[in-house]
C-alpha positions in Angstrom: 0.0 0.0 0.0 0.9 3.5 -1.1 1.3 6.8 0.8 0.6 9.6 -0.6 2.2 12.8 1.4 -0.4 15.7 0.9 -1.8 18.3 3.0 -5.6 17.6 3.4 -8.0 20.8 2.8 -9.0 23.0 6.2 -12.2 21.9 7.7 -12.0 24.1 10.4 -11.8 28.0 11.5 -8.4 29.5 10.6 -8.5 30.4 14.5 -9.2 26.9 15.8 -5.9 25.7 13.6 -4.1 29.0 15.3 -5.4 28.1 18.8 -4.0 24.4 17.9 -0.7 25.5 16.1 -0.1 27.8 19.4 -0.7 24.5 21.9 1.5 22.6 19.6 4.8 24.5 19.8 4.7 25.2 23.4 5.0 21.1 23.5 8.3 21.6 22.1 12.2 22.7 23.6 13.7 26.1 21.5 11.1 26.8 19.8 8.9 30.5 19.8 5.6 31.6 19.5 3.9 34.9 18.9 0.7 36.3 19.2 -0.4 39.1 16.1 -3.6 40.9 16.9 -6.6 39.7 14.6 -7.7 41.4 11.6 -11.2 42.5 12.0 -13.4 40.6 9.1 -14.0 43.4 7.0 -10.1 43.9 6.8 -9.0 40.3 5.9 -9.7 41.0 1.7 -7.4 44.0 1.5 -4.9 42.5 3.9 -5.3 38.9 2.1 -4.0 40.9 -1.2 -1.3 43.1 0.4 -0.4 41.0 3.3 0.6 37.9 1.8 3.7 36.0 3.2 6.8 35.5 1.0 8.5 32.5 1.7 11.6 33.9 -0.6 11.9 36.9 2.4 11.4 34.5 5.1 14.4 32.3 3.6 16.5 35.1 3.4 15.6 36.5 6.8 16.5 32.5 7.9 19.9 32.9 6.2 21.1 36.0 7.7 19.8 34.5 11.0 21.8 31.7 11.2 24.9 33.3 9.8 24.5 36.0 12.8 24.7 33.5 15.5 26.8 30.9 14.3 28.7 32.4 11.3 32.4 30.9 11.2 32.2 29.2 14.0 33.0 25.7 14.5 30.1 23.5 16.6 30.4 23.1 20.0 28.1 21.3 22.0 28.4 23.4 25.2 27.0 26.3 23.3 24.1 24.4 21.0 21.2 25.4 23.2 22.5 29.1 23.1 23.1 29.3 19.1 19.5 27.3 18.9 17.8 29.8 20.9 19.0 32.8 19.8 18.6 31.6 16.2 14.5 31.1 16.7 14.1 34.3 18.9 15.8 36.6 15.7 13.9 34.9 13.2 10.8 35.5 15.0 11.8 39.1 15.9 12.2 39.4 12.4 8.8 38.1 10.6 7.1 40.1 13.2 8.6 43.4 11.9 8.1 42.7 8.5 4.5 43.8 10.1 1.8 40.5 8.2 -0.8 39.6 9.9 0.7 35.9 11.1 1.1 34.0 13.8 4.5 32.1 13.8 6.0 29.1 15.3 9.6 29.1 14.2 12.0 25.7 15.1 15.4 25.1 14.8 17.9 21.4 14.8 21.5 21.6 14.5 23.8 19.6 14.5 27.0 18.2 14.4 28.8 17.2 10.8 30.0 13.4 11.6 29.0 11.7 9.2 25.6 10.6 10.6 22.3 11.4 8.3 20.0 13.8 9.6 16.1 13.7 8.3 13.7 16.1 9.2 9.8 16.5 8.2 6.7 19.0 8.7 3.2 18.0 8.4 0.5 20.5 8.4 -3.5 20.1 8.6 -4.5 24.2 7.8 -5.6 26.4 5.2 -3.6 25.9 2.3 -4.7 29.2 0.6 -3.2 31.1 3.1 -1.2 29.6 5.6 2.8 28.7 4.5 5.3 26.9 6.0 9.6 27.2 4.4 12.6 24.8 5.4 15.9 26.6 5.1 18.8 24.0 5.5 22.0 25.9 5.7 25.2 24.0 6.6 29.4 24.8 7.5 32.4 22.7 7.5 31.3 21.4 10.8 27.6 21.7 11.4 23.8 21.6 10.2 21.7 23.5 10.6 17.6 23.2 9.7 15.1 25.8 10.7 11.2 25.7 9.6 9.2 28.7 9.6 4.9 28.3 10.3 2.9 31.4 9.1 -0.8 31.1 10.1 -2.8 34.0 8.8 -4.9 35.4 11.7 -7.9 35.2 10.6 
């Protein structure tokens, strides 16, 4: 038997998948949430057009990120936790000031180049019109790094 990987269509409010999404990531070590206010309803077609998130900026914002905290540096496990937790805090400091209407959960893995494989995966039950997720792997001579970035549009 086959399995097909697809995300299945929303059959809920956008805020019961936020009010999930939110209980979700505080299940989990180094990772960050943040609250946007709600868009009142008769807002949401003019900020749906102009407010739309670009996973190409969210990338880059990843990028810089990572090369901030870690840069040159060679890993080191006594300061993995640090580097991990200052890498999600600046991502999420800055989505927010790019100023959408999201809510974002933003994780981060890294680790050690030894050899060893390292898989990762996302799943996501939510509105696929308007909610986006982006994976940026970014790697140095002696380390991994993989952060994912959640964007659920605050409905």
């Amino acid at each position: 038997m086959s399995r097909v990987n697809k995300t299945p269509s929303l059959n809920c409010s956008s805020q019961q998948v936020v009010d999930w999404s939110r209980r979700l990531c505080c299940i989990f070590t180094n990772n960050t949430c943040v609250n946007v206010p709600r868009v009142k309803d008769d807002e949401m077609d003019e900020y749906h057009n102009e407010g739309s998130f670009n996973t190409e900026e969210a990338d880059s914002i990843v990028k810089e990120c990572i090369e901030n905290v870690v840069g040159g540096d060679d890993y080191n496990q006594n300061l993995v936790n640090k580097w991990t937790s200052a890498i999600v805090e600046r991502c999420l400091t800055q989505l927010v000031k790019l100023g959408k209407q999201y809510k974002f959960i933003v994780t981060c893995a890294l680790m050690q180049k030894t050899g060893a494989g390292l898989h990762t995966a996302n799943s996501c039950y939510w509105d696929t019109a308007m909610d986006v997720s982006s994976t940026v792997r970014w790697e140095s001579r002696t380390m991994y790094c993989v952060v994912s970035v959640f964007a659920v549009a605050v409905a």
